[in-house]
C-alpha positions in Angstrom: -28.0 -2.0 -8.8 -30.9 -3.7 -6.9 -30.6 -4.0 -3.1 -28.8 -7.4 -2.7 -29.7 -9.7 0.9 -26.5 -9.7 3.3 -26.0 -13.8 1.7 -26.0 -12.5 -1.9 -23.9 -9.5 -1.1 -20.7 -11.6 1.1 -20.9 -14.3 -1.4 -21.0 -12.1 -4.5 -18.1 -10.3 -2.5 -15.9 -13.7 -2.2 -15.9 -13.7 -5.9 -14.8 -10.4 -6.6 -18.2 -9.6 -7.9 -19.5 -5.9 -7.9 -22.2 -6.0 -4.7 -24.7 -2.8 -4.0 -22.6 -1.5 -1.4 -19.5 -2.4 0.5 -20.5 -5.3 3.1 -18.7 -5.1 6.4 -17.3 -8.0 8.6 -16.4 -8.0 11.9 -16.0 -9.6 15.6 -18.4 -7.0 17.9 -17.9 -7.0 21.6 -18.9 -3.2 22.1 -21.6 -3.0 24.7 -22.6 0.5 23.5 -23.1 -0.7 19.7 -25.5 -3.2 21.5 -27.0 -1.1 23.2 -27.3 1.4 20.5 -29.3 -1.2 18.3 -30.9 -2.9 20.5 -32.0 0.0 23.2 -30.8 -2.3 25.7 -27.7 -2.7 27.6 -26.3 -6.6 27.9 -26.5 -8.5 31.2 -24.6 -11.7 32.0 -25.7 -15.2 30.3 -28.4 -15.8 27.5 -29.8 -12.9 27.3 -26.6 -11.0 27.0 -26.0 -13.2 24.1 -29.3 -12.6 22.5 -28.8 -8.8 22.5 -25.3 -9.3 21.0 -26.8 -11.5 18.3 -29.5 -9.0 17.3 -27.1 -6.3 17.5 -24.5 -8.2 15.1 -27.1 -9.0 13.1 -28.7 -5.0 12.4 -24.9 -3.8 11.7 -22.6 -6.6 10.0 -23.1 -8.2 6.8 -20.6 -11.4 7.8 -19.6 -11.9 11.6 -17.7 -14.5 13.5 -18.3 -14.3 17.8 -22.2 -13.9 17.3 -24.5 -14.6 19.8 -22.0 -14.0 22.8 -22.6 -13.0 26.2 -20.2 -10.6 28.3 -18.9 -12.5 31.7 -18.0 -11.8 35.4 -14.1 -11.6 35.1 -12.4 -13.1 37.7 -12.8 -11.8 40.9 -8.7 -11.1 41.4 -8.4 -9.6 37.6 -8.2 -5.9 38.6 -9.9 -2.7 40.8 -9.5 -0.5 37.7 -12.9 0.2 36.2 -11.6 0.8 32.4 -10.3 -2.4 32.4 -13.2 -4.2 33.8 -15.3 -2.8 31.3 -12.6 -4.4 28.9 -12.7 -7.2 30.5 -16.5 -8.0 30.1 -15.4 -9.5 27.2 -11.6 -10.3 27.9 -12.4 -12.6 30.3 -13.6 -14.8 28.0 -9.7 -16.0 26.9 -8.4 -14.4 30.1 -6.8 -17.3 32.3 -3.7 -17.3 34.7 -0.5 -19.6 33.3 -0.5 -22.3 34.9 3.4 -23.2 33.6 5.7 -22.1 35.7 8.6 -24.4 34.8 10.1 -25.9 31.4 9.5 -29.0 33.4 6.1 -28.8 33.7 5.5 -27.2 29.9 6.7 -31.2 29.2 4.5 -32.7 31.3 1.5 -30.6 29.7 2.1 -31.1 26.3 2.2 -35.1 27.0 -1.0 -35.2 29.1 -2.1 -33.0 25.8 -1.2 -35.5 23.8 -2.6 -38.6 26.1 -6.2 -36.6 26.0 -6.0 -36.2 22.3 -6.0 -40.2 21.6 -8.5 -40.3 23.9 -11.0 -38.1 22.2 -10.2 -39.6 18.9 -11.1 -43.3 20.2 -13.8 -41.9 22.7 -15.9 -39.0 20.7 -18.9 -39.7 18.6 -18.6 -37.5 15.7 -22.5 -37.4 14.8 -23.1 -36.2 18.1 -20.4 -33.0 17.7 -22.7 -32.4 14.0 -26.1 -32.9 15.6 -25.0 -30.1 18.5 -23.6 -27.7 16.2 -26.6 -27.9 14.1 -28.6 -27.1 17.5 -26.9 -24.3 18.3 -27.3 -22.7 14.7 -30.7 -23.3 15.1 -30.5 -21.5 18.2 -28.8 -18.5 16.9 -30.9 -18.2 14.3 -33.9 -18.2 15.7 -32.8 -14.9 17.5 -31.7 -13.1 13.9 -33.8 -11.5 11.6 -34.7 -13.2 7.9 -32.0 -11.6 6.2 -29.8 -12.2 8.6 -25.9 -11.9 9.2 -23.8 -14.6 7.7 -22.5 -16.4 10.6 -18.8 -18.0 11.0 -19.1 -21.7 10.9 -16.4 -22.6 13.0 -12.7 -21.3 14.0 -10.3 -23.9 13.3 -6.9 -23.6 14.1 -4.1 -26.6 14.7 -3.0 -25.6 18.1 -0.5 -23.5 17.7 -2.6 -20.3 19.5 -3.4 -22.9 22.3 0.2 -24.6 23.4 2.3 -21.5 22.7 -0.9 -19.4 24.8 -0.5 -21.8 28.0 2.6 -21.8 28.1 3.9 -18.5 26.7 6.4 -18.4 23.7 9.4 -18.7 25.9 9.2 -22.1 27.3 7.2 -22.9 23.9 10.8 -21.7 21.8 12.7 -24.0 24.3 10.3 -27.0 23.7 10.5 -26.3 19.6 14.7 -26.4 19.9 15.2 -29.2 22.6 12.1 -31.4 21.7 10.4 -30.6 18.3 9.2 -34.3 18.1 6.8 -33.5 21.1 5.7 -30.3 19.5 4.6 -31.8 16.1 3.1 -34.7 17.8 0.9 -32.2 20.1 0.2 -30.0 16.5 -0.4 -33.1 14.4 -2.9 -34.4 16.6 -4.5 -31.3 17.5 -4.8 -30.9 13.4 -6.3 -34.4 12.9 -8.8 -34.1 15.7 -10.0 -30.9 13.5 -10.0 -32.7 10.5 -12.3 -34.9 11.9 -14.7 -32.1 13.4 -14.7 -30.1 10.3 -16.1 -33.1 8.1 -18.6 -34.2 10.7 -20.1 -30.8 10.6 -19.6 -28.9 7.2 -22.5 -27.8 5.8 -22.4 -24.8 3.5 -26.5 -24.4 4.1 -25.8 -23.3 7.9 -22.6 -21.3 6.6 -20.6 -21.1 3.6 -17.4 -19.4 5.5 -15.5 -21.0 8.3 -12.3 -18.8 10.0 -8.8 -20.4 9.9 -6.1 -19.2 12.0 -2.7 -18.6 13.8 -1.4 -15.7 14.8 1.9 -16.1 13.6 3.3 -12.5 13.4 3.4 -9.4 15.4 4.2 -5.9 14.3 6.7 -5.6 11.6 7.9 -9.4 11.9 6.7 -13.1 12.1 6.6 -14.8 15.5 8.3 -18.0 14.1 10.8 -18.0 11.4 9.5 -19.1 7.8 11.3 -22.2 8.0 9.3 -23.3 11.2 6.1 -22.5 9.6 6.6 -24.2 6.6 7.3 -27.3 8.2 4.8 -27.5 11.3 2.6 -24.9 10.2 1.6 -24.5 7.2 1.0 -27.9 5.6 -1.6 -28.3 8.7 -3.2 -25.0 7.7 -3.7 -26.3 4.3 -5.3 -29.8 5.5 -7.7 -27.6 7.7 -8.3 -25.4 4.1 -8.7 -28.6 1.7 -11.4 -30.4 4.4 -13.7 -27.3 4.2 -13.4 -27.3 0.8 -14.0 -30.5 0.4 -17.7 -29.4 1.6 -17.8 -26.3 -0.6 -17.0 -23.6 2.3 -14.7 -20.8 1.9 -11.8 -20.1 4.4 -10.6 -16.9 5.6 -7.9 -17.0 7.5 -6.7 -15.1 10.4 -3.7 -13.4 11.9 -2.8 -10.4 13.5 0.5 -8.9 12.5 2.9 -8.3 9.7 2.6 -11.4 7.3 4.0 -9.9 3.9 7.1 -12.2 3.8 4.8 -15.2 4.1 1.7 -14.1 2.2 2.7 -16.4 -0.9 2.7 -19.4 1.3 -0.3 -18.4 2.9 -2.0 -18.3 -0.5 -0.8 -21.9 -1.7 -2.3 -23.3 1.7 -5.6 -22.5 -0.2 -6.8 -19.6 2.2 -9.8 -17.5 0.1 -9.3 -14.8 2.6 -7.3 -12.8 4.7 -8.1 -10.9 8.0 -7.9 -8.4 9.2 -4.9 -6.5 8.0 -3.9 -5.0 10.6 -2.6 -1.6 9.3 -0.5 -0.4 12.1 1.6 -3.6 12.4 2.8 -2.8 8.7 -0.2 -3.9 6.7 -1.9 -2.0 3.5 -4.8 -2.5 2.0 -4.1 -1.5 -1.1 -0.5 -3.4 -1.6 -2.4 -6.4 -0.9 -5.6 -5.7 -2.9 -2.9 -4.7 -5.7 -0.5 -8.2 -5.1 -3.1 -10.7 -4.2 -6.6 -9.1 -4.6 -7.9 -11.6 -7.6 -6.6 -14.3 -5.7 -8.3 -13.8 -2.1 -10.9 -11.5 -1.0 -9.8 -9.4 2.3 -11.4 -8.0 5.5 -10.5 -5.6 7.8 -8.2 -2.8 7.3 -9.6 -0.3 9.9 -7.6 0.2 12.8 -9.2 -0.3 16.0 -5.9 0.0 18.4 -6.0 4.0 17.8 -8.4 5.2 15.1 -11.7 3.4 16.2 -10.7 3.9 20.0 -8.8 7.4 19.7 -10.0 9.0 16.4 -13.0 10.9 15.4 -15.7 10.0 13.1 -14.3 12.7 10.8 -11.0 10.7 10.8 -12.8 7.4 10.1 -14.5 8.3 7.2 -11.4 9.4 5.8 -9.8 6.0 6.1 -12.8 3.8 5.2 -13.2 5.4 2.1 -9.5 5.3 1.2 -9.9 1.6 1.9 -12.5 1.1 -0.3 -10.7 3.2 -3.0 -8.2 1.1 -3.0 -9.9 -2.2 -2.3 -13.2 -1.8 -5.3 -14.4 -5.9 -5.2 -13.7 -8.6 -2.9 -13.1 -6.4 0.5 -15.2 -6.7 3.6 -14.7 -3.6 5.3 -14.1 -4.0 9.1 -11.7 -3.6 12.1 -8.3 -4.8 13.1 -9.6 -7.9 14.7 -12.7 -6.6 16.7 -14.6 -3.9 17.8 -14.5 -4.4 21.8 -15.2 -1.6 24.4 -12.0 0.8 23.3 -13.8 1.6 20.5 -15.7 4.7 20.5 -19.4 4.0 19.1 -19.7 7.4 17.3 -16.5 5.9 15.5 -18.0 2.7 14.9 -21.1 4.5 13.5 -19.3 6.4 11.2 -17.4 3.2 9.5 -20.9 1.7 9.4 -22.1 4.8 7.6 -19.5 4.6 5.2 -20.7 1.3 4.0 -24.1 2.0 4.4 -24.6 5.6 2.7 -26.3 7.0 5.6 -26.0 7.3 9.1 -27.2 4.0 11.1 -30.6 5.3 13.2 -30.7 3.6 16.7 -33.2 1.8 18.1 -34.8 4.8 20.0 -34.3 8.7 19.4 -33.0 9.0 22.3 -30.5 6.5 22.8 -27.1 8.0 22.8 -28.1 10.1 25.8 -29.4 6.8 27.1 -26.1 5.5 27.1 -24.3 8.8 27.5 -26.6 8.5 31.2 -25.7 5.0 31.6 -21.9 5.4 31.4 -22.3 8.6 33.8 -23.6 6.7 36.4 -22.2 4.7 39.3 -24.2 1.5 38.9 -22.2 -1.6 38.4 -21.6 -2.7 34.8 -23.9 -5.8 34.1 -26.1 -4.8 37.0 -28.9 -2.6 35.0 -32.2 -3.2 34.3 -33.3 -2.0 31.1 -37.3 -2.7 29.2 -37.5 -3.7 26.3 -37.1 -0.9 23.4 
């Protein structure tokens, strides 16, 4: 069939319809990818950003994360120079908890809750559209004419942020001694997104947006299906119903094993689901086979120990099982992202998979380039590369 653009192939994919080649979705925070495609490797701040826009943009179809920059991590993070190459990225949700007590997990959820009615008597709504339009426009201008199909927004309603502050021990003992306090914080945290999500829809910039919760872990839920179908998933579906309201799809997010709840997922009006993540219990093709007319899915490609550990050999293998098993409606990618575990000649490989042929780099040379690069003693985020 004619060559489709990356638009017409990710929306021909939501609908189950046959596209030209497998599109591929993904979160990428891998500096070599970036400097693969680009030629250059990604400093600190804008232009860091740029290169991992432009990068995004030559391998992925449909991308949330696009157009950011690698940090500093903190200075006391850690000595161990594997882990501050993680951390590049990491350190961008990396923070120290600052609850130490059940005492003071209280006290943060009310001040939570004080700032919330604060923000919905104090924010000016056309403002929060007119500066996510900006920003588009910003991204944009970086990306190519056929360009990746960018995530709108992440929308959650707070569950990721109160139980992340405070960890999911004094968070269990807040949900069993006050539960009241905990669906006030969630309710307002969901109505403040409400509010965001119908200032700023607008299929034109994006037709997807990501909704989320990690709400399981390997071969269980986090929180029992009773909990979630009270607190949780009603929310989730209020988040769903305002984007669709504006004619944007919603593909939700979470890691984990979430068979047991996959049927409520689907009635809170998800169109998606990411990213199956195969070695907590998932399949791709026992959900393509239970719920594949119903959503369309991405992921399936384990980055925890294939992507990072595997060989390209190995990759191939399981790409083209997924697709196999997963003909319309799939968005091959990685469980969750591609950061710096993952090998590049294995990320080249899944790319290849979807593309027929092997992805050429921005300069012949450039996997000794970054072969070179990693060989040497400079400080990561310190180079100064031209141009390619």
């Amino acid at each position: 069939m004619p060559k489709m653009t990356k638009r017409e192939r990710v929306l021909a994919a939501f609908d189950h319809q046959e596209t030209d080649r497998v599109p591929l979705y993904d979160l990428m925070l891998n500096d070599d990818c970036i400097e693969y495609f680009t030629g250059v490797y990604p400093p600190y701040g804008e232009e860091g950003a740029r290169l991992q826009a432009q990068a995004v943009d030559y391998m992925l179809d449909m991308a949330r994360g696009v157009g950011v920059a690698p940090r500093q991590p903190p200075a006391d993070f850690t000595d161990d120079p594997v882990l501050l190459e993680y951390a590049r990225y990491a350190s961008l949700t990396y923070r120290l908890n600052p609850i130490r007590s059940y005492e003071a997990a209280v006290a943060w959820v009310k001040e939570q809750i004080q700032q919330l009615h604060q923000w919905q008597h104090n924010t000016d709504l056309q403002q929060v559209a007119e500066e996510t339009r900006r920003s588009f426009e910003k991204l944009y201008s970086w990306l190519g004419e056929d360009h990746v199909v960018c995530c709108l927004r992440q929308s959650g309603i707070g569950l990721d942020d109160i139980r992340g502050t405070m960890g999911i021990e004094y968070f269990s003992y807040l949900c069993a001694d006050t539960p009241g306090l905990v669906s006030e914080y969630l309710e307002l945290r969901t109505e403040q997104e409400e509010a965001i999500i119908h200032a700023i829809a607008d299929p034109e910039i994006s037709p997807w947006a990501l909704t989320y919760g990690d709400i399981a872990m390997k071969a269980k839920l986090l929180h029992s299906p009773e909990w979630l179908r009270r607190e949780f998933f009603p929310r989730l579906k209020r988040l769903n119903d305002a984007y669709h309201e504006h004619g944007i799809r919603c593909l939700f997010h979470s890691d984990g094993y979430l068979m047991e709840i996959m049927p409520d997922l689907i009635e809170t009006g998800i169109d998606g689901i990411n990213p199956m993540e195969t070695v907590a219990g998932m399949d791709v093709g026992e959900i393509y086979r239970l719920y594949g007319d119903r959503i369309f899915l991405t992921g399936g490609i384990d980055m925890s120990q294939l992507l990072s550990n595997g060989n390209p050999d190995q990759v191939r293998e399981v790409c083209r099982k997924a697709i196999s098993e997963a003909p319309t409606g799939y968005f091959m990618g990685s469980t969750t992202e591609i950061d710096n575990s993952s090998r590049l000649e294995n990320v080249l490989a899944m790319v290849e998979v979807s593309w027929g042929h092997h992805p050429p780099g921005a300069k012949p040379d450039i996997m000794e380039q970054i072969r070179r690069r990693k060989a040497t003693s400079i400080p990561r985020g310190n180079e100064s590369h031209e141009e390619p």
